[in-house]
N, C-alpha and C positions, 0 to 999 in steps of 0.2 A: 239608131233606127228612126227612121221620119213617119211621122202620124199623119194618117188623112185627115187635113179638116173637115168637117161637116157640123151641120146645125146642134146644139146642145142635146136634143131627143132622139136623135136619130139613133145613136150606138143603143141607147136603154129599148129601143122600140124593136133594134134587132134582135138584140139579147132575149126579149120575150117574144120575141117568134120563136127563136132557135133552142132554150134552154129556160126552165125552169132552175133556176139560181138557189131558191129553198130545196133543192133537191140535195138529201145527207149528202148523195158519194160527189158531192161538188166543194170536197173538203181543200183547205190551203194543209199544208205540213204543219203550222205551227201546231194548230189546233189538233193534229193528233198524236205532237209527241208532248205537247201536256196533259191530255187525256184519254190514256191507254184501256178503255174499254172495248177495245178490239182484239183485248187477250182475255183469253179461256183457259184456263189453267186444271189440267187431270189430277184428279185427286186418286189416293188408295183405292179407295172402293170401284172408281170408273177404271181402273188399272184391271182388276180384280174383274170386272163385267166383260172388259175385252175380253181378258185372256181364257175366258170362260166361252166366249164367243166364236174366238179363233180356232179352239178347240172342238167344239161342236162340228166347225166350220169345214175342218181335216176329218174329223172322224166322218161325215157325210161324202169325205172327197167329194166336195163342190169344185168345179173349178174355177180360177181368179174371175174368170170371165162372167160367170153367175150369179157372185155376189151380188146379193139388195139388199133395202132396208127392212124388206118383208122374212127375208131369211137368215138378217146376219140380226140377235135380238138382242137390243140396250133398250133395256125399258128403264131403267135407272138415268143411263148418260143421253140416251134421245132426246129426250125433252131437251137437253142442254143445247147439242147440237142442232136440234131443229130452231133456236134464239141463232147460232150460227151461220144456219141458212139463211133468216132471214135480217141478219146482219151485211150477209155477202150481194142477196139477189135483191133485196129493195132496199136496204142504208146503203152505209158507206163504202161499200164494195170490195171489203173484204175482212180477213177475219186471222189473227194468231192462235193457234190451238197450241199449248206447250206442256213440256213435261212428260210427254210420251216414256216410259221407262225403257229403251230399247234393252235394255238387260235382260227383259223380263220376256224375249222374245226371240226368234232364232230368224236368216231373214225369209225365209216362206212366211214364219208367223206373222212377221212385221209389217210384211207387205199386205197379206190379209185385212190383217189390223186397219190400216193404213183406208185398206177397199174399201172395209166395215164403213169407217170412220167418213169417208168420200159418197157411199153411200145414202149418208142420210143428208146430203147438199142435191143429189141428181145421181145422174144414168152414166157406169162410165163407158168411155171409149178407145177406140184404138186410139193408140198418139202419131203414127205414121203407114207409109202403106207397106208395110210388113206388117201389121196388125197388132204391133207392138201394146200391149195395155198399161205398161210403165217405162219408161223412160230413163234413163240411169244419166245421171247427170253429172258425169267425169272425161277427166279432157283422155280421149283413147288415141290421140294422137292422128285422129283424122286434119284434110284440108282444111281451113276454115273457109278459102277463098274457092272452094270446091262446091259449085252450086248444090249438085247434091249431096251436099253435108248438112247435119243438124247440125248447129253450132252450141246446142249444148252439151254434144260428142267434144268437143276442142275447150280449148282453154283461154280462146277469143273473146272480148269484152263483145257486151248484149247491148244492144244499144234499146234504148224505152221502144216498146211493141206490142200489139195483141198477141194471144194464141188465137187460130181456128175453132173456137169451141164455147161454150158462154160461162164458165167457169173452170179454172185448172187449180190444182193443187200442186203442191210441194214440199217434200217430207228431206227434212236433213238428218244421215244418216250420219257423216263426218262435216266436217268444217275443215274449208280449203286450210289447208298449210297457210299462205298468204293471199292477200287479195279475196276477190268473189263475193264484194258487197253487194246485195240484193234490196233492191229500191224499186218505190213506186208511186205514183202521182196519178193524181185526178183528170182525165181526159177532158170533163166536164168543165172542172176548171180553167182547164186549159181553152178551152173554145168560148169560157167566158173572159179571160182576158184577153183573146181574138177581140170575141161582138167587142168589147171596151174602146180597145186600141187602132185595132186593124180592121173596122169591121169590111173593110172590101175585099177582104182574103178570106171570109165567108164563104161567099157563093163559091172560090175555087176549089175549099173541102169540099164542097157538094158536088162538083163533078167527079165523074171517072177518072179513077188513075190506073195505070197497066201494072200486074202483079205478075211476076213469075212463081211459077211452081215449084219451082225448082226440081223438075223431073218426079214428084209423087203427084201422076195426071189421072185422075179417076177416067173408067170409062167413059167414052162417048164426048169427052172436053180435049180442051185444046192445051200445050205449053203454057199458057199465060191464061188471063182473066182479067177486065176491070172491075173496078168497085169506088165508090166514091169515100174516100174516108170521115164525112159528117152524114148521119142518118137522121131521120127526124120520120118517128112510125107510132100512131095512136097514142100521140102525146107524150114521146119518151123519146129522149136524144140518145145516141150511141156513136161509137168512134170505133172507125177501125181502120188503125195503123202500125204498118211494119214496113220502113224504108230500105232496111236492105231489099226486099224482093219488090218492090219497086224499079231501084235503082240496078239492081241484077237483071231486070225486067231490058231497062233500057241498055245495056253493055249487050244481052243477046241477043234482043231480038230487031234485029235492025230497022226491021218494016212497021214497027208499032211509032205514035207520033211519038216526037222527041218532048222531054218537058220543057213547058215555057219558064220563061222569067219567075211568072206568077206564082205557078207550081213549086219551083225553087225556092221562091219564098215563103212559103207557105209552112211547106215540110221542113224548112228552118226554123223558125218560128216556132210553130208544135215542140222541136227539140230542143229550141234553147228555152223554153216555159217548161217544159219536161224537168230539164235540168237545174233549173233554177232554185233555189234555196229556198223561196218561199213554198214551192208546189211540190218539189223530189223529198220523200221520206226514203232514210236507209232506215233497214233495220239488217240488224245482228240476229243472225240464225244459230243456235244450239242445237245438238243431237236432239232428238226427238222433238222439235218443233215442225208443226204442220202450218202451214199458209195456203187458204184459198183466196182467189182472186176473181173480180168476175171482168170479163175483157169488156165487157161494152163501153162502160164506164172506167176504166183504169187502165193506164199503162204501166209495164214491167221491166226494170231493166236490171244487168247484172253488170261486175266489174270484170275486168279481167282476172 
């Protein structure tokens, strides 16, 4: 890769424009697989409050949809998880919850649980436009190359990417057969060894890039959308990137501009520092471990 020269201040003087560097979720890997205080571990007793919870929860027939933090009650494990929110939405940007006892729950219960527990991070949502509120993340043998597929329907590698939403979870019920490593890296970081290296591929995050929908088009919008993948809003940087619908963007729609050089380098770049050892954290998922993530700051990626 060839580095722009420029004057010795120059990259330090971008870098604090664009990213506060002291910011936690601007973590390297190393540093958080030797300090695992991004797990939260259920104890008996918080076992013992859910399922007290869940139960309330059916006997009211609430529907998944209704669940809050006002109606689903841990007053014992709140407090806990409210350290987890704010682990996910202002540290390091996200958070292991483990030890879920899935035994101890049927899957209505589980899923409950699951809301409960989702609940006290934020408000949930639909995940697609069938109004789906959970997501079942098993390969059902759909297209992967099929724009309107989820690709967490298939059995297709995930390449590092935001969701649509400012935190997702994800609750493992089984553990793939093989494969299906589930990794993550600091966006933040990643734009700080941009500013460092590359800092002329700055200002191209900060333009528009053309996203495809991939056919779930709310009213009143169009097939496609831009959006610049580097934000910079009241003092807080954010990233939002997902190359396949980018580059499905450019395969369908003929009319939108083509990417330049620039562009191509760019979204290169982000992926090979995505990927790189010093920045990619895997972790190994267990039945009943929960992962939130917050997308502004983080990107997500799975194996095949």
């Amino acid at each position: 890769m060839d580095n722009v020269r420029m004057q010795a201040d120059s990259p330090r003087r971008l870098i604090m424009d664009v990213l506060d560097s002291s910011d936690p979720a601007a973590w390297r890997a190393g540093a958080m697989r030797a300090d695992r205080s991004w797990e939260t571990w259920l104890d008996s007793d918080d076992q013992d409050e859910l399922e007290r919870a869940v139960a309330e929860s059916i006997r009211r027939r609430d529907p998944i949809q209704s669940i809050r933090r006002s109606t689903f009650h841990l007053a014992r494990l709140g407090p806990k998880l409210e350290g987890v929110r704010r682990d996910v939405v202002e540290g390091r940007g996200f958070a292991m919850i483990r030890g879920l006892d899935l035994d101890r729950f049927g899957r209505e219960e589980v899923l409950r649980a699951y809301l409960g527990i989702g609940s006290c991070l934020g408000h949930g949502r639909p995940q697609n436009a069938a109004g789906h509120w959970i997501g079942h993340v098993r390969d059902t043998g759909d297209d992967a190359t099929n724009p309107a597929t989820r690709l967490y329907r298939t059995n297709a590698r995930q390449r590092f990417h935001v969701d649509s939403c400012d935190v997702v979870g994800l609750l493992c019920l089984r553990k793939a057969r093989t494969g299906g490593a589930s990794s993550l890296c600091s966006s933040l970081a990643i734009i700080e060894e941009i500013g460092a290296t590359r800092p002329d591929l700055i200002p191209v995050l900060e333009r528009p890039f053309f996203y495809d929908r991939k056919e779930e088009v709310p009213e009143g919008k169009g097939a496609y959308y831009q959006m610049p993948i580097l934000h910079r809003h009241q003092g807080k940087t954010s990233v939002y990137f997902a190359r396949d619908f980018i580059e499905s963007a450019q395969r369908r729609f003929p009319k939108i501009p083509r990417l330049t050089p620039e562009q191509v380098e760019a979204l290169d770049l982000v992926e090979q520092l995505a990927e790189s050892e010093g920045l990619r954290l895997s972790i190994e998922f267990e039945p009943g471990d929960i992962q939130f993530v917050h997308n502004h700051v983080l990107l997500h990626s799975r194996d095949a």
